[in-house]
N, C-alpha and C positions, 0 to 999 in steps of 0.2 A: 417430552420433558419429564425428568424423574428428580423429582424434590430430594433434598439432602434427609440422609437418615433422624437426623433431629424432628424435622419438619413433619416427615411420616412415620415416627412415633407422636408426635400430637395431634397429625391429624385422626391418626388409629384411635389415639385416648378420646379425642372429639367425639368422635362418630360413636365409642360405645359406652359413653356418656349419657349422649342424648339418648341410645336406645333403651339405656341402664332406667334415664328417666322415665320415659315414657310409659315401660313395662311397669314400674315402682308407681308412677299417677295414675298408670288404667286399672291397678290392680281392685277389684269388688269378687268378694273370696263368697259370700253369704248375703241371698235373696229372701226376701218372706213374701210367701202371694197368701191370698186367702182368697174364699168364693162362699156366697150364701147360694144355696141352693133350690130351690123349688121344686114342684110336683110334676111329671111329664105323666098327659095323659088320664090324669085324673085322679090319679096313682095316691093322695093325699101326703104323701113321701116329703119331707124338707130334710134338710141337712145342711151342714158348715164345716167347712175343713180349711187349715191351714199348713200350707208347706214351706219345708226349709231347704233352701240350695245352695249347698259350696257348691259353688261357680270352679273353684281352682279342680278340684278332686270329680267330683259329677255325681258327687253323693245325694241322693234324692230323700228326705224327710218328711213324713205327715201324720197329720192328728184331726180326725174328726170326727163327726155324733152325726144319727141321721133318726130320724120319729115318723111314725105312722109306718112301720114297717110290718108283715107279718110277726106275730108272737112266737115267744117260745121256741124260737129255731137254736139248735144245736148244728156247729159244721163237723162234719168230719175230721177234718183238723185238730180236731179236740175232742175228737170219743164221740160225738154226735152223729146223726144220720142223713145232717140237712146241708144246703149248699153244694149236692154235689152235681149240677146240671156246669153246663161253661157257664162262666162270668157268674154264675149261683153265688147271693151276697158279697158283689164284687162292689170294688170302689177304687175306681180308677181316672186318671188323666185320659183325654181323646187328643186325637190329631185334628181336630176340625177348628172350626171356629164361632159357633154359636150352638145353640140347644134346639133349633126349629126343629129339626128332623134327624132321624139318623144320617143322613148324608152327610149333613153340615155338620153333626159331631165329630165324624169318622170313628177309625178306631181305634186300640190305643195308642199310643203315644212312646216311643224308646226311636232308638237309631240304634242299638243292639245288635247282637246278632239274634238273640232269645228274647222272649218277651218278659219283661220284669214286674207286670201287672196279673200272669194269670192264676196267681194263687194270693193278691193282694183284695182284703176284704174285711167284715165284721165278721167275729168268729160266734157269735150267738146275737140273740133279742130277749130283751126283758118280757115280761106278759104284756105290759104295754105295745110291744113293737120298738121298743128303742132300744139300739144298738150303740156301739164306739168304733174306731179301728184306727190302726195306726201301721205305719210303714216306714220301711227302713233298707235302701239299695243303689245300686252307681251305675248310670247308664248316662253315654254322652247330651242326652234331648234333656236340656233342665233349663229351654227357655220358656216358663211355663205363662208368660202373658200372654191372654186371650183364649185358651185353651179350656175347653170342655171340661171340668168333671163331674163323672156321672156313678149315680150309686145304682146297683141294680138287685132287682129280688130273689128270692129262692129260688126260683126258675132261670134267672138269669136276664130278665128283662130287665130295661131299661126303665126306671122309675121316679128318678129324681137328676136335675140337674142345675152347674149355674158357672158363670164363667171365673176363669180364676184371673188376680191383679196383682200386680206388686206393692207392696205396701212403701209408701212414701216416708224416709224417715221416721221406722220403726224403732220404739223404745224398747234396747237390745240390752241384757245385760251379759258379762262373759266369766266363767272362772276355771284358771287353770290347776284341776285334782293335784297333790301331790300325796305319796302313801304316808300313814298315821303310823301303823305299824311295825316298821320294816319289809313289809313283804314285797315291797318295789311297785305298790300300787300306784297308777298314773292314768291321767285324762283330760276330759276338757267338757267344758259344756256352754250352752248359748240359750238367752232365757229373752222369752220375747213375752210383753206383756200388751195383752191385745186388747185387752179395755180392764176398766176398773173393776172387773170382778174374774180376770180369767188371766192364769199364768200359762204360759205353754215352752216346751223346751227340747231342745235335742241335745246329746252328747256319747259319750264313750269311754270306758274306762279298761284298762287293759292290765294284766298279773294278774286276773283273778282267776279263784277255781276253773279247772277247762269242766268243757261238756255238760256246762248243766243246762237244764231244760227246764222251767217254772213250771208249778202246779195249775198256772192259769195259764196255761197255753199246752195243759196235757200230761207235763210232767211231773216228775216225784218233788223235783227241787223247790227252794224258797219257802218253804214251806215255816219258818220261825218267825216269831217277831219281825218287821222290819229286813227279813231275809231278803236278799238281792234288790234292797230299798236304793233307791238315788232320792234325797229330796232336801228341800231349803230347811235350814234349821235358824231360829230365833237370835242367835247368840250372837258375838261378834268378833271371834277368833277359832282358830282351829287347834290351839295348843293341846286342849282337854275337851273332855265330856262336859266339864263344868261350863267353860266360856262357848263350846256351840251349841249349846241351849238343846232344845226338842224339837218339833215339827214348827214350821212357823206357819200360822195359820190364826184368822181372826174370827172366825165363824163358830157355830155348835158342834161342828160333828171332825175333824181331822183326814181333809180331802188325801193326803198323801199315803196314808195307810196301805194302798195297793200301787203304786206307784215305784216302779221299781225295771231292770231289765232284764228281760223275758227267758235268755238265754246265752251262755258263753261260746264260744268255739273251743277248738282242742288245745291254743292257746292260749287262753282265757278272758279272750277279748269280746266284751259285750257291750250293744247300743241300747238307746234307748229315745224313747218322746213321750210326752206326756202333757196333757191340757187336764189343770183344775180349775174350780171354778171357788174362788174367796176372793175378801178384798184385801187380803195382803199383798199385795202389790209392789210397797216398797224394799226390794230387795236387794239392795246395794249395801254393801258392805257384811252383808249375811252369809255364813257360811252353806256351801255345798257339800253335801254328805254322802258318798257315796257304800252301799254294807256288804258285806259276804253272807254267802248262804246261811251263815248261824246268823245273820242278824250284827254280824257287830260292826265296828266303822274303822273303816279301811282308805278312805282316800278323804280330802277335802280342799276345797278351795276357796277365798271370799267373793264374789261378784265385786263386780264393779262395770261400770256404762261401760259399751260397746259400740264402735261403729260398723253400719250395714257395709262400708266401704272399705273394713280393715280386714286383714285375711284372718278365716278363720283358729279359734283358740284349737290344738290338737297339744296330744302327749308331747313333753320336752325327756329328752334324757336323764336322768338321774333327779327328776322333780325339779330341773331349771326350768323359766319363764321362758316361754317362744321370741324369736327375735322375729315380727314383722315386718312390713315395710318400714311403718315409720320408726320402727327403730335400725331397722339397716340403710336405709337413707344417708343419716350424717358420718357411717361410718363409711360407707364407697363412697362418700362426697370426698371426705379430707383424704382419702386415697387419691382419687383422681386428681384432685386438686396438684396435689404432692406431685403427681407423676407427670403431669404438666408444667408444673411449676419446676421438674426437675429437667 
């Protein structure tokens, strides 16, 4: 039996309806796991790190701090002489599933072809031992619940660990860059606020100067005011300097001052993540500031709430607003409807 052409045009529109749906209800584009970390071995080592995962893209994000570490190291990476053993001041994902042992850590963690952990780490320590590091790469393995991370020391051991989770209903906030300028500056960014005294965030912004390299990771660049700055500003518009205020920050000292991304490509496309610690916290409706190498302001967007289940904000065309799911939803709705109905 072969239904009549009508027929098998609605049953086609049926069938790629429901799959239209389903693809549209399963979409969760952006994960946050986090992990406290402990001391392996005696090692006195703690740490906390948090990671960001487009789930769509396999873009993998983190920002974390680790104490009781050797002093005073310098990596190679940065003019230094230290860190250069394997895994030397490393801070990575494991494949395992618990911290007992190294077995059950395993070891790192990608489905790659390369590994996207062996040059992931702190680039120095304070004379206390306390370190930062942050990371920024796309490897298909970004189901990161249950999973090991472990930070390890100058040598390369293993020193500190703790398992990482997805965070429930994470207070997300999102704003899509558009250029200030004209220079066709664009981006996007996503700001998760992990308790009342710590903002943390990833994003991207792209048109800007190619090849630069910051003074804090080595190189010449960034080096002005607010040079290759990204950060929340006070205000409550992006029209002027006037309406997006200065740093928005509640404390003594202006945590965002070094806060900024580290390096462009040869198209001038640079990321970035960053954890401060204020209780400015309420950042919604605040603008995003993203600066050029002189320091000046070049892209901006305002926050506003985010869902962990909507796909992530990225660059739009000509500084338009991304169309989502839920905004492309009603529009193949009343298509299909139409086409059925015709």
């Amino acid at each position: 039996f072969s239904p009549p052409q009508p027929m098998r045009s609605a049953m086609i529109y049926h069938a790629f309806a429901l799959a239209l749906l389903q693809c549209l209800c399963s979409t969760s584009a952006s994960t946050v796991y986090t992990a406290t970390l402990t001391e392996l071995d005696g090692s006195g080592v703690s740490a906390s790190v948090t990671i960001f995962v487009d789930d769509a893209t396999g873009q993998v994000s983190g920002v974390g701090s680790a104490t009781g570490l050797e002093a005073d190291l310098t990596s190679t990476l940065v003019g230094g002489g230290n860190c250069t053993a394997t895994n030397g001041c490393g801070a990575h994902v494991h494949s395992g599933s618990a911290c007992t042992n190294t077995t059950t850590q395993g070891g790192h963690y990608y489905n790659g072809t390369t590994d996207p952990w062996a040059l992931i780490g702190y680039t120095s320590t304070t004379s206390a031992g306390a370190a930062s590091f942050t990371f920024i790469f796309t490897d298909p393995a970004t189901d990161m619940s249950g999973k090991p991370f472990i930070v390890h020391n100058n040598s390369g051991g293993r020193v500190s660990c703790g398992i990482l989770s997805a965070v429930s209903s994470p207070t997300l906030y999102a704003a899509t860059l558009t250029n200030l300028t004209g220079a066709g500056v664009s981006g996007s960014v996503l700001i998760f606020i992990k308790d009342a005294n710590t903002v943390q965030g990833v994003g991207n912004a792209s048109s800007l100067e190619a090849n630069l390299k910051s003074y804090l990771i080595g190189g010449a660049n960034c080096t002005a005011k607010n040079g290759c700055g990204v950060h929340v500003h006070s205000g409550t518009a992006c029209d002027n300097s006037t309406v997006q205020g200065g740093h928005y920050y509640l404390g003594t000292s202006d945590p965002w001052t070094n806060i900024s991304y580290d390096s462009t490509d040869a198209a001038g496309l640079g990321n970035f993540v960053f954890s401060i610690t204020d209780s400015a916290v309420d950042v919604v409706d605040k603008p995003f500031i993203v600066h050029y190498n002189d320091g000046s302001r070049v892209g901006c967007g305002l926050l506003a709430a985010y869902s962990s289940q909507s796909p992530s904000p990225s660059p739009s065309p000509s500084g338009a607003p991304p169309v989502g799911a839920a905004g492309l939803f009603p529009i193949l709705l009343v298509a299909l409807l139409s086409a059925l109905v015709a």
